[in-house]
C-alpha positions as CSV (number, residue, x, y, z in Angstrom):
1,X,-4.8,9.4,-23.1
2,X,-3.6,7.3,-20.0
3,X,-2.3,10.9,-18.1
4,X,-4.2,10.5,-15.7
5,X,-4.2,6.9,-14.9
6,X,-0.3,7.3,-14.8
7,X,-0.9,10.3,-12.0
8,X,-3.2,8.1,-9.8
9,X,-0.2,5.2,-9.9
10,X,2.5,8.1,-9.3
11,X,-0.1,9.2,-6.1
12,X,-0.7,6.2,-4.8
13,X,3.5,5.5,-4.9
14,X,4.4,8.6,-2.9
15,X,1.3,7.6,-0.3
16,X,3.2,4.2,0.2
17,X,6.6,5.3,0.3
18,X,5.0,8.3,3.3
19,X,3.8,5.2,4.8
20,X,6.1,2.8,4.6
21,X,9.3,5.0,6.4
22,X,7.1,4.8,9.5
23,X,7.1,1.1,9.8
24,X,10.6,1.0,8.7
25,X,12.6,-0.2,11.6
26,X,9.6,-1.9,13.5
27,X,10.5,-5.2,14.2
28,X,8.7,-7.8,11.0
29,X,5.7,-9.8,13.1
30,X,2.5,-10.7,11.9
31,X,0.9,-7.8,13.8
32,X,3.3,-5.0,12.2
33,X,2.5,-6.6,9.0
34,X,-0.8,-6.4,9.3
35,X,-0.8,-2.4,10.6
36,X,0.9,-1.8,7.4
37,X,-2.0,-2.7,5.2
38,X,-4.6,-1.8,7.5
39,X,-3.0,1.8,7.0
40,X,-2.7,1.1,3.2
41,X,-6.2,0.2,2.8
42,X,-8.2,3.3,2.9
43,X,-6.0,5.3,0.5
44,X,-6.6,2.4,-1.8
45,X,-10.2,2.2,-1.3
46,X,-10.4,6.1,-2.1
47,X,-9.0,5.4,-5.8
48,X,-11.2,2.5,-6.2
49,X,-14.4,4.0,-4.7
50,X,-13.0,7.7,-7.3
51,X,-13.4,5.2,-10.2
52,X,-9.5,5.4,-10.8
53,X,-9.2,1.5,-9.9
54,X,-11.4,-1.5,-10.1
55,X,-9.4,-3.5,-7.5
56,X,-6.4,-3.8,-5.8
57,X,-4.8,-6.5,-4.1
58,X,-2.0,-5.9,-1.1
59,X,0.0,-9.3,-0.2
60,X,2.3,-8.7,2.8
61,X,2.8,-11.8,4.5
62,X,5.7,-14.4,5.1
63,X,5.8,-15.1,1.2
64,X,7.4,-11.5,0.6
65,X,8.7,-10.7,3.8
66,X,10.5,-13.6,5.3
67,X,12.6,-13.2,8.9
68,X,16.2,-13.2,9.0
């Protein structure tokens, strides 16, 4: 009974991956950082907004992705 909740997640999961290998060898700033969830945010706002989440939270900042 949780098909379809499992198909959103499997969605949403390909979307990301799509996303993420264009940001891939961009140098990690603040700005970059911030691009990445800006162009996150919408396809996550669709699945909230279709009823298929009731909130979502994207942390990308220093905590998870520290310099070298």
């Amino acid at each position: 009974d949780r098909i379809n909740i499992r198909r959103l997640l499997l969605y949403l999961e390909k979307r990301v991956k799509i996303i993420a290998r264009q940001f891939v060898y961009e140098q990690n700033t603040p700005y970059l950082r911030q691009r990445f969830v800006d162009t996150l945010k919408p396809i996550f706002d669709d699945a909230v907004t279709g009823g298929g989440l009731s909130d979502y939270y994207i942390r990308c900042d220093e905590s998870n992705n520290t310099s070298i």
